[in-house]
Structures are given as structure tokens and as C-alpha cells.
N, C-alpha and C positions, 0 to 999 in steps of 0.2 A: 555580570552574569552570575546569579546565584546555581545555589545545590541544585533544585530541580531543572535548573536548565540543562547543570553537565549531567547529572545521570536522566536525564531524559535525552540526549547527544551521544553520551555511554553507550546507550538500551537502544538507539538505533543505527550505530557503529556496528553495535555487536548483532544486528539480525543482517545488518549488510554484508557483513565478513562470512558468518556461520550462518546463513540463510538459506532457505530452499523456496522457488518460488512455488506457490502451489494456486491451484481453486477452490475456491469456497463455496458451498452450496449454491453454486449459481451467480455469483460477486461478479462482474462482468469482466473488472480490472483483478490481474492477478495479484494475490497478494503474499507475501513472504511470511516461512514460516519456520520455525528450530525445533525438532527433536530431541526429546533427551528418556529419560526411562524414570520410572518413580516405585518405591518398593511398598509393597502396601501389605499389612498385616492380617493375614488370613488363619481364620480356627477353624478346626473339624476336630467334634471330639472334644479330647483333653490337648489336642494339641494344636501348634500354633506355627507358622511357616510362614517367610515373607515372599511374594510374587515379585514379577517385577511387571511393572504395566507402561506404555507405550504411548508416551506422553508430546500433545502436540504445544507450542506458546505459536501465542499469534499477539501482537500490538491490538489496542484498544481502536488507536486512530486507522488502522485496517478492517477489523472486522468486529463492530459497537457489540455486537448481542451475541456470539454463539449458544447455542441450543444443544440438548440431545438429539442425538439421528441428524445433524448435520454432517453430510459428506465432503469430503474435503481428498482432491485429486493430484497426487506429484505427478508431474508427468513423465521424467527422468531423473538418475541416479541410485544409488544406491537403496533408498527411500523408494521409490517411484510404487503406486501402486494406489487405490483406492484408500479411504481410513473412513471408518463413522467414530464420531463422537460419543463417549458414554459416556454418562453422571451427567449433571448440571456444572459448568466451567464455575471456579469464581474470581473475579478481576482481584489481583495482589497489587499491591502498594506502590508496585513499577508500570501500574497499568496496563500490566499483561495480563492476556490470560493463559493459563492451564488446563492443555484437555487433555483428559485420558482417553484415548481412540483405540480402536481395533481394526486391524486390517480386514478388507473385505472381500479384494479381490485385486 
């Protein structure tokens, strides 16, 4: 077994342990997903202040495309609540993606 097999084994240990299941725009089968926050660099002015933004990963082999304005639904927990997707996701190196989402409701 080479590297990408253990950190492809790694990367879906760790969405099984720290996973949340959720829906996907409509995905029929639920698919599992990780929160975490990302701080993003905002100006006004002459000045400069970092945000924090509410960031969803979902695996490649769950959900191939996500889009902007995809809704995505926890159903319970702490998390539990509607999210839309903002910005265009892009697939990183672990074949996840990263979305910045916003609560909706």
C-alpha cells in the first residue's frame, strides 16, 4: 500500500470520527460532512481585519461538483441547520473540497 492509499484511508477515518451527516442539494444518499471556520482578510478604508467564515469539506467521492447556492441541510446537532454555499469550491490535493457557506435558516 502506497502514500495515497494511507492518506486517502487517513482523510476518510477522519470524516468518519469528526463527521456530520448532512444533504446535499438534493443528493439522494446522505453524505458526510466537517466543519471548521477559515479567516479571511477583509479591507474598508485604510484598514484591514480578518473575518472568520464557516467553512463546510465534503470528499470528492461524495459530492463530484459542488456549485454556488448549493444548499446543504444538517439535520441534528450542534451544526443542525440549513447552509448555502458561497464562492466557487476548489478540490485541494486531499480531494476535498472547501466551502465557505452561510447559514440560512
Amino acid at each position: 500500500m502506497g502514500f495515497p492509499d494511507l492518506r486517502a484511508r487517513l482523510i476518510d477515518t477522519t470524516f468518519v470520527r469528526f463527521g456530520e451527516p448532512a444533504t446535499w442539494n438534493g443528493i439522494a444518499a446522505p453524505v458526510t460532512i466537517r466543519f471548521g471556520t477559515a479567516g479571511e482578510d477583509q479591507k474598508f478604508s485604510d484598514s484591514s481585519f480578518i473575518s472568520q467564515a464557516t467553512t463546510i469539506r465534503v470528499r470528492a467521492s461524495e459530492v463530484s461538483a459542488p456549485a454556488e447556492g448549493d444548499e446543504v441541510i444538517v439535520q441534528s446537532g450542534p451544526n443542525a441547520g440549513t447552509y448555502r454555499v458561497i464562492g466557487e469550491p476548489t478540490l485541494d490535493t486531499k480531494r476535498v473540497w472547501p466551502c465557505d457557506v452561510k447559514k440560512i435558516a
